[in-house]
N, C-alpha and C positions, 0 to 999 in steps of 0.2 A: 477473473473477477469472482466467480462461482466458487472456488476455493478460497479467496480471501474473507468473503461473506462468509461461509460456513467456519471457516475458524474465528471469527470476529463474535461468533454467534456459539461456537462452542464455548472461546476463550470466556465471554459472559455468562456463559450458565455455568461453569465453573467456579466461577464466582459469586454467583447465588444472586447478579443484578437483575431483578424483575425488567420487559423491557420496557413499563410504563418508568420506571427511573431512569432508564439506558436512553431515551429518547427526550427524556426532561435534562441529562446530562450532556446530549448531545446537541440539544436545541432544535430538534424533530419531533415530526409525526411519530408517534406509532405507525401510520405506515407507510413513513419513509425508513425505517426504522429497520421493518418488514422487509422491505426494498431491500435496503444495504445488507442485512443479511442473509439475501438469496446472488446480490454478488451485482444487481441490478448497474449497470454502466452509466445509467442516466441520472444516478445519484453525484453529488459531487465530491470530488476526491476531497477538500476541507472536510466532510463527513466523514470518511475515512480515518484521516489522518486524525480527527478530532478521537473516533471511538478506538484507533490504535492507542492516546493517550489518555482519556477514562480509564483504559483496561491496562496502561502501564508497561505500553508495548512500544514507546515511538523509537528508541534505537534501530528496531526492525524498517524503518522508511527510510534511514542513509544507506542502505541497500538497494531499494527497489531501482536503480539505473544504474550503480556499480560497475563499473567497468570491468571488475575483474568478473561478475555473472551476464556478460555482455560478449559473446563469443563471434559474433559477427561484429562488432563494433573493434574488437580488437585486430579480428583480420585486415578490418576497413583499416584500421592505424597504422597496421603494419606494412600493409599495400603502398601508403602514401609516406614511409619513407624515403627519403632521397636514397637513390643508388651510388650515386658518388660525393665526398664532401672535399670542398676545393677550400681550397686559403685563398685569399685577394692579397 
């Protein structure tokens, strides 16, 4: 979360968004604002995902559970194949 707040936060000052506009855009405080880009967990991910699409980033969220960057998840799927497949 700490990583995604610091880039959410770099991504907008590259941008040149003051964050008393980034928080009018994203329908926050200033400092919830604050909050989310220090990575703060008790923010809500619709805040997130709202200031990944202010900044023009939402393609990056059909990633975030991905199965192929989900490397315990695919062991889990592969675990739970059947070992033998029979015809009735």
């Amino acid at each position: 979360m700490k990583k995604l707040g610091a880039d959410l936060r770099d991504a907008r000052k590259r941008r040149r968004i003051k964050t008393a506009v980034m928080a009018d855009r994203l329908q926050v405080s200033r400092p919830t604002l604050r909050r989310l880009e220090r990575g703060d967990p008790s923010v809500g991910m619709g805040s997130y995902a709202t200031a990944l699409y202010v900044l023009g980033m939402t393609e990056r969220l059909a990633d975030l559970a991905d199965i192929a960057h989900d490397p315990i998840g695919q062991l889990l799927a592969s675990e739970s194949l059947p070992k033998r497949i029979t015809s009735k």
